[in-house]
C-alpha positions as CSV (number, residue, x, y, z in Angstrom):
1,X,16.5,-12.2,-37.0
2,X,12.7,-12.2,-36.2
3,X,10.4,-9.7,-38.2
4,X,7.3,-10.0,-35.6
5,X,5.9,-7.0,-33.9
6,X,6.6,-6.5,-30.5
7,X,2.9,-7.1,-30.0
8,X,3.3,-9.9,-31.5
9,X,6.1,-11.5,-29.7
10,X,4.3,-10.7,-26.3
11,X,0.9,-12.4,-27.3
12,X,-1.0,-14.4,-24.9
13,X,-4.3,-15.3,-23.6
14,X,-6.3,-15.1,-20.6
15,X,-9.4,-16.9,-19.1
16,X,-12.9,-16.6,-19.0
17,X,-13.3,-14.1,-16.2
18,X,-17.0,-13.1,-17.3
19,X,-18.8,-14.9,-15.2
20,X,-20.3,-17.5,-17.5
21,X,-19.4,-20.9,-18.0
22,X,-16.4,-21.7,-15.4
23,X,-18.4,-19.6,-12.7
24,X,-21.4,-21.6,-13.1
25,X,-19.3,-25.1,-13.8
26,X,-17.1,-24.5,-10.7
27,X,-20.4,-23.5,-8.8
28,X,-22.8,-26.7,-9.8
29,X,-19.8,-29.2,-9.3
30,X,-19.4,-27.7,-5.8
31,X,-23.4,-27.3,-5.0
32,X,-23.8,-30.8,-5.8
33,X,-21.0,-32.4,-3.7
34,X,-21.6,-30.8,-0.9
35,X,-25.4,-30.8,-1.3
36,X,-25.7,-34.9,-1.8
37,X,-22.4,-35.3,0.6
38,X,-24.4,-34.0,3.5
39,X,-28.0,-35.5,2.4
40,X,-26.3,-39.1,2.6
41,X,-24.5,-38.3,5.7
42,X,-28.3,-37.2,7.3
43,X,-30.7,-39.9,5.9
44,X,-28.0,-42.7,6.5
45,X,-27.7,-41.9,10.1
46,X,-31.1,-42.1,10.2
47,X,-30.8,-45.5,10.0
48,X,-33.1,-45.8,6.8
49,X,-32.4,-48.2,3.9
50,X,-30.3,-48.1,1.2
51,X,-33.4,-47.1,-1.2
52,X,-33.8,-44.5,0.7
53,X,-30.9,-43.0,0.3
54,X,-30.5,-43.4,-3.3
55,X,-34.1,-42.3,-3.7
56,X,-33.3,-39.4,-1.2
57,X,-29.9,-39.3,-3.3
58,X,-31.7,-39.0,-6.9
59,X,-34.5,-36.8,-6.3
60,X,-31.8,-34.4,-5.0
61,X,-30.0,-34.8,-7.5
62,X,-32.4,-33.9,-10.4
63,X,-33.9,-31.3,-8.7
64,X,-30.9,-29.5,-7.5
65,X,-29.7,-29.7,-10.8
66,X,-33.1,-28.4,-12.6
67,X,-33.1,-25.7,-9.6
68,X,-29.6,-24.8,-10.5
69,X,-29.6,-24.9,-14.5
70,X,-32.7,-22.8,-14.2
71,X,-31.0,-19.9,-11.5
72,X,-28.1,-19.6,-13.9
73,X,-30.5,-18.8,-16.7
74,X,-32.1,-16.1,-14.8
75,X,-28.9,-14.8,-13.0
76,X,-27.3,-14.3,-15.9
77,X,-30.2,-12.8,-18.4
78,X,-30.8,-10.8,-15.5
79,X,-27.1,-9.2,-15.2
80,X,-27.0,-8.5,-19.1
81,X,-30.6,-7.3,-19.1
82,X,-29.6,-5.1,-16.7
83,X,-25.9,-4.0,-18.3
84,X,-27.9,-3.6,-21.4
85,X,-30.1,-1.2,-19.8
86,X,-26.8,1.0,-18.3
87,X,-25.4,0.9,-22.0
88,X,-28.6,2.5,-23.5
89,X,-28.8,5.1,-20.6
90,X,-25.0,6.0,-21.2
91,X,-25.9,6.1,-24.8
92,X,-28.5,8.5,-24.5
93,X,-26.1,10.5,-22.3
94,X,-23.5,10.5,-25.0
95,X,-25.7,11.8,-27.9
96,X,-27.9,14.6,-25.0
97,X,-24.7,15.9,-22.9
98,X,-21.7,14.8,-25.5
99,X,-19.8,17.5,-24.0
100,X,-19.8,16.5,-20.2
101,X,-19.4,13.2,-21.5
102,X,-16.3,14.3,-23.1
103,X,-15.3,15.9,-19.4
104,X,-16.2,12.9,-17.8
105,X,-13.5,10.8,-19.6
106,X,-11.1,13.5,-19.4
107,X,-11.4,12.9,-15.8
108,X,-10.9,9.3,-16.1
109,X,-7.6,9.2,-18.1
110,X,-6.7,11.6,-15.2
111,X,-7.5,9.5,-12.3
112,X,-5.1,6.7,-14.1
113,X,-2.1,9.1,-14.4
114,X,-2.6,10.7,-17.5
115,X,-1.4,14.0,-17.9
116,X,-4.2,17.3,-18.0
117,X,-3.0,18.0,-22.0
118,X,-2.8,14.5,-23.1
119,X,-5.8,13.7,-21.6
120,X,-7.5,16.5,-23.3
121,X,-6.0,15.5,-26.6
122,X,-6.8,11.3,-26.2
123,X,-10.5,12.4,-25.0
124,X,-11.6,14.5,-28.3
125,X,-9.8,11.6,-30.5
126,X,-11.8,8.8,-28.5
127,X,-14.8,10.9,-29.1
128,X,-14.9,11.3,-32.6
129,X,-16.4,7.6,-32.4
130,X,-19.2,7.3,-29.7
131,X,-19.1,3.4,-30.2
132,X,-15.7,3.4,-28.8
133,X,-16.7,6.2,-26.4
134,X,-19.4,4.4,-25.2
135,X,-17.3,1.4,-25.0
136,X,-15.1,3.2,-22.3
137,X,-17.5,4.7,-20.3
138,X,-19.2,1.5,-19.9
139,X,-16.2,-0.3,-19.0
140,X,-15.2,2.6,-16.7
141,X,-18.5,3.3,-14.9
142,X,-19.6,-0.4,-14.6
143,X,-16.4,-2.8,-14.9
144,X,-18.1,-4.4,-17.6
145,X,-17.7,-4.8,-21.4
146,X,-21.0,-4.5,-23.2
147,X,-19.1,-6.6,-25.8
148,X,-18.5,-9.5,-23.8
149,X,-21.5,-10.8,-21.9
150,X,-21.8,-14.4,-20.7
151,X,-24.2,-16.5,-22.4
152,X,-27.6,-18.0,-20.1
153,X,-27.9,-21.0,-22.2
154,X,-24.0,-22.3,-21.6
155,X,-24.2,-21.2,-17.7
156,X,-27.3,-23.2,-18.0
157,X,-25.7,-26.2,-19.0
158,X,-22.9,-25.6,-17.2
159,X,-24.2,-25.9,-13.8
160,X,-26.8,-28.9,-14.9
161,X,-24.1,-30.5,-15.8
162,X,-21.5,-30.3,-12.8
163,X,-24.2,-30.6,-10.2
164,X,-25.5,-33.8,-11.5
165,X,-22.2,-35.3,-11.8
166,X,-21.0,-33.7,-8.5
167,X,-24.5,-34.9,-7.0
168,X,-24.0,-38.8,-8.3
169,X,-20.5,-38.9,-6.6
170,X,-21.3,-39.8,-2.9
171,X,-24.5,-41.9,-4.6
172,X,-21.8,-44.5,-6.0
173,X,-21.2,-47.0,-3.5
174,X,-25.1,-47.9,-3.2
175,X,-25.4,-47.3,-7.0
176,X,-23.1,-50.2,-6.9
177,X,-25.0,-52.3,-3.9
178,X,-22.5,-51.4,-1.0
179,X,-24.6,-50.0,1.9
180,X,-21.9,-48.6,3.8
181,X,-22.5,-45.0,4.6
182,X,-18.8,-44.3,5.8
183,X,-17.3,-45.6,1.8
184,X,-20.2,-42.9,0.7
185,X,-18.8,-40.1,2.9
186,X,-15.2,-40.8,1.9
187,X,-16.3,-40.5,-1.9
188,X,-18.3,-37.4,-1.4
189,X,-15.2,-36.2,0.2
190,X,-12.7,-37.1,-2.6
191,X,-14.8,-35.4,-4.6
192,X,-14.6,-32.3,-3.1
193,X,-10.9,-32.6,-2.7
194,X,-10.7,-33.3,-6.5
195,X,-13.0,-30.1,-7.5
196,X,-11.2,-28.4,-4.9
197,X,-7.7,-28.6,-6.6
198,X,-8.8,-29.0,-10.3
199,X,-10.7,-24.9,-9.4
200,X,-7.5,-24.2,-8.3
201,X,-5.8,-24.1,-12.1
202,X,-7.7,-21.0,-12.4
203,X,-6.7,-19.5,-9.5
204,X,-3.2,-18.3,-8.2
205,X,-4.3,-20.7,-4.7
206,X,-2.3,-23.8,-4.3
207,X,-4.1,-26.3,-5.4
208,X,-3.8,-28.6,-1.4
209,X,-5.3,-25.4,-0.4
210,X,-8.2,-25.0,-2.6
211,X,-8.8,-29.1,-1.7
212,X,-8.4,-28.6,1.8
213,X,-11.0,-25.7,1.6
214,X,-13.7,-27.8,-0.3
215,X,-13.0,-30.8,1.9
216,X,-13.5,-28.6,4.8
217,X,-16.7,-26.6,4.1
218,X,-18.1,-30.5,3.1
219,X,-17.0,-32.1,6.1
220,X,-19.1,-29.1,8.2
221,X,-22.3,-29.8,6.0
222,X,-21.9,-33.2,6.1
223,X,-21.5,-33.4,9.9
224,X,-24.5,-31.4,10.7
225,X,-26.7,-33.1,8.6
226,X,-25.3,-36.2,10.1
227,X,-25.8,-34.9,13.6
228,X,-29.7,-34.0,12.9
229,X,-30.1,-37.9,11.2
230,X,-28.9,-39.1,14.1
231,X,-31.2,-37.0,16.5
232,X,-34.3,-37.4,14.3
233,X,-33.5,-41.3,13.8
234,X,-33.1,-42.2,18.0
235,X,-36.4,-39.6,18.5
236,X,-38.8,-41.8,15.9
237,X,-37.4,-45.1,16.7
């Protein structure tokens, strides 16, 4: 006969849902698929040379993936500079107004279901601690833990990361010396089916679907950039 807790038994674990690494991962892989995906598809029906597009290809590539590194590190200092700033007004609230603080969460427990006594009862208990008062609040009033903040350095590196790799992909065949622009288009978009389904592990979407979709909102990037190469390259020649 087992002697684990109930608690114990029903242990598990859930995923990153913070928004720091995956979000920015998920976000640079994506950016730089469909960002290089569509520059090839416009320079090469231009009609320019292969070094042009893997010039074209590169210097999109390091620059998206600077541009991108550095907008995740101000995104996200930005969003826990700013939840940091909520927590110290709620904090000041606490220790001015503890009272109508109090209030306020019995109000709270009572909008989830929680009967008027009880709720009485559970708010003067939570509020003999004001870190775990202030805990609630936050979490209440903002839908975020002060506790559990992503980190601007790892979304940083995240999204340099992805994007450079994700950016290379539709590079390869002229990396390799094949100047065909159709083989370039076909890896962009095996790329994006690839990201597409391997996002979809952390998602309850199938995982065709989630290709499908990246495939999709490629192949309409890709064509209009195609389109303008084309109209650019017959108006110059």
């Amino acid at each position: 006969m087992s002697t684990e807790s109930p608690a114990e038994l029903h242990e598990h674990s859930h995923a990153d849902v913070s928004g720091g690494w995956l979000r920015a991962a998920v976000f640079g892989a994506m950016d730089g698929l469909v960002t290089n995906t569509a520059l090839v598809a416009g320079v090469g029906a231009g009609g320019v040379a292969a070094q042009t597009v893997v010039l074209s290809g590169v210097a999109s590539l390091v620059a998206g993936a600077i541009s991108m590194a550095l907008g995740e590190y101000t995104s996200v200092t930005t969003q826990n500079e700013q939840l940091a700033l909520e927590v110290a007004k709620e904090r000041r609230e606490l220790e001015v107004n503890p009272e109508g603080e109090r209030q306020e969460l019995v109000e709270m427990l009572r909008a989830r279901g929680v009967d008027d006594d009880v709720a009485e009862t559970v708010s003067v208990q939570l509020s003999r601690d004001p870190e775990t008062a202030l805990r609630l609040h936050v979490v209440a009033e903002l839908g975020l833990s002060p506790e559990d903040t992503p980190s601007p350095r790892v979304a940083a590196v995240s999204s340099f990361i992805t994007f450079s790799v994700g950016a290379a992909v539709p590079l390869l065949p002229y990396l390799i010396g094949l100047d065909l622009l159709w083989v370039a288009l076909v890896c962009g978009g095996i790329g994006l089916a690839v990201a597409g389904a391997l996002s979809s592990r952390f998602t309850p979407r199938a995982w065709w679907s989630s290709a499908l979709r990246q495939l999709l909102f490629g192949a309409l990037a890709a064509g209009a950039t195609y389109l303008i190469g084309l109209a650019i390259g017959v108006s110059v020649a």
